[in-house]
C-alpha positions in Angstrom: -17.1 -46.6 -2.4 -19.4 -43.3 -2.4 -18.3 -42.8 1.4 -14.5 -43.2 0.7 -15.0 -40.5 -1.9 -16.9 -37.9 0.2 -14.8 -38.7 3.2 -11.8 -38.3 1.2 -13.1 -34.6 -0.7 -14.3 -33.7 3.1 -10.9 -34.2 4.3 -9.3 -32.5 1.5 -11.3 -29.5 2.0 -10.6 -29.6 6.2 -7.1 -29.2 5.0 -7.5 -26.6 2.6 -10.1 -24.4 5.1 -6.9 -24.8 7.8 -4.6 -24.0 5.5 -6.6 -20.8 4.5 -7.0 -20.3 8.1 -3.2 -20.1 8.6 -3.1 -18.2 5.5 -5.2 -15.5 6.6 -2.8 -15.6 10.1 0.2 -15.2 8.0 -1.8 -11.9 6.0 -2.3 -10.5 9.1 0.8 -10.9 10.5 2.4 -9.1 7.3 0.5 -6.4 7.4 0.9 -5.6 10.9 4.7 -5.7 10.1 4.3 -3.3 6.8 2.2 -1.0 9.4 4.6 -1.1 11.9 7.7 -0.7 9.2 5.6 2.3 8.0 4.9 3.7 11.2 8.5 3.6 12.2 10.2 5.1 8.9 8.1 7.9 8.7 8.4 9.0 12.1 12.0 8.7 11.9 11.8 10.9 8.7 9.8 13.2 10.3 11.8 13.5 13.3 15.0 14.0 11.4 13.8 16.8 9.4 12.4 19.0 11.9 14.5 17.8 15.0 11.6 16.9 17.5 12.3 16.9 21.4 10.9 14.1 23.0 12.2 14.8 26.4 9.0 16.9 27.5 5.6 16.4 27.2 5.2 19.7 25.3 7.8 18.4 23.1 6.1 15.2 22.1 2.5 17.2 22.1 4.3 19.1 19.1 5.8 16.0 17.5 2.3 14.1 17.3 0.9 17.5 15.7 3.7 17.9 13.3 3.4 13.9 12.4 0.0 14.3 11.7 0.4 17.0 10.0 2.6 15.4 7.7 0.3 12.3 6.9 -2.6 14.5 6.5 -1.0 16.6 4.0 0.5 12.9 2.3 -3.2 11.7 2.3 -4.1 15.3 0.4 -1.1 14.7 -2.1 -2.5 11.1 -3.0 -6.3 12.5 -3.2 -4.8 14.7 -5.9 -2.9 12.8 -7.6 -5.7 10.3 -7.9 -8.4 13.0 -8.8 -5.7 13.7 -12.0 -5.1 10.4 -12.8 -8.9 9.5 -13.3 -9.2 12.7 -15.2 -7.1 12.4 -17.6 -8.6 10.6 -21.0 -7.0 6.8 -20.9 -8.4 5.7 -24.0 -7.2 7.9 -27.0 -4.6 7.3 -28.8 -2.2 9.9 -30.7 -1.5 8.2 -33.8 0.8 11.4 -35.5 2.5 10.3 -32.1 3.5 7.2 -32.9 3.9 8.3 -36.8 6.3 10.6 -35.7 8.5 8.2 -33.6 8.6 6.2 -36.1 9.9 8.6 -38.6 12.5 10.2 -36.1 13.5 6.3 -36.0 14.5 5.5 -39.4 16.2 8.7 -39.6 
């Protein structure tokens, strides 16, 4: 009876371990697609505002700079925006704040 039981809990967990197996396939395979999406949407944004010439080498040397450029300086913009957002005091509370709302409520 013992050996039923483990048999039966080993082959449940051979089909869960396959199942995470295809799971982690599937992650992957989404977020090369959400890379890919990315990559393509910004480069088209950044080649529709600042009209890019691809037909050259000198023009795409330019176009890699300039897209680089413009994650770069998106990379910066998060950093800061981050850096403010862990600055600020989360755990106060105004109370007059709320006592005023309130009051401007019943009014």
């Amino acid at each position: 009876m013992i050996t039923w039981a483990v048999m039966v809990i080993l082959i449940v967990l051979g089909i869960i371990a396959i199942r995470m197996n295809h799971l982690k396939h599937r992650i992957f395979i989404i977020i090369l697609i959400s890379a890919a999406l990315f990559l393509y949407l910004t480069m088209t944004y950044v080649n529709t505002k600042n009209e890019l010439d691809f037909t050259n080498s000198e023009g795409v040397l330019k176009a890699v700079g300039v897209y680089t450029g413009w994650l770069a300086n998106g990379f910066e913009n998060l950093k800061s925006v981050t850096g403010y957002a862990i600055k600020m005091d989360w755990t106060s509370t105004n109370k007059t704040f709320l006592k005023n709302i309130e009051k401007d409520l019943k009014t």
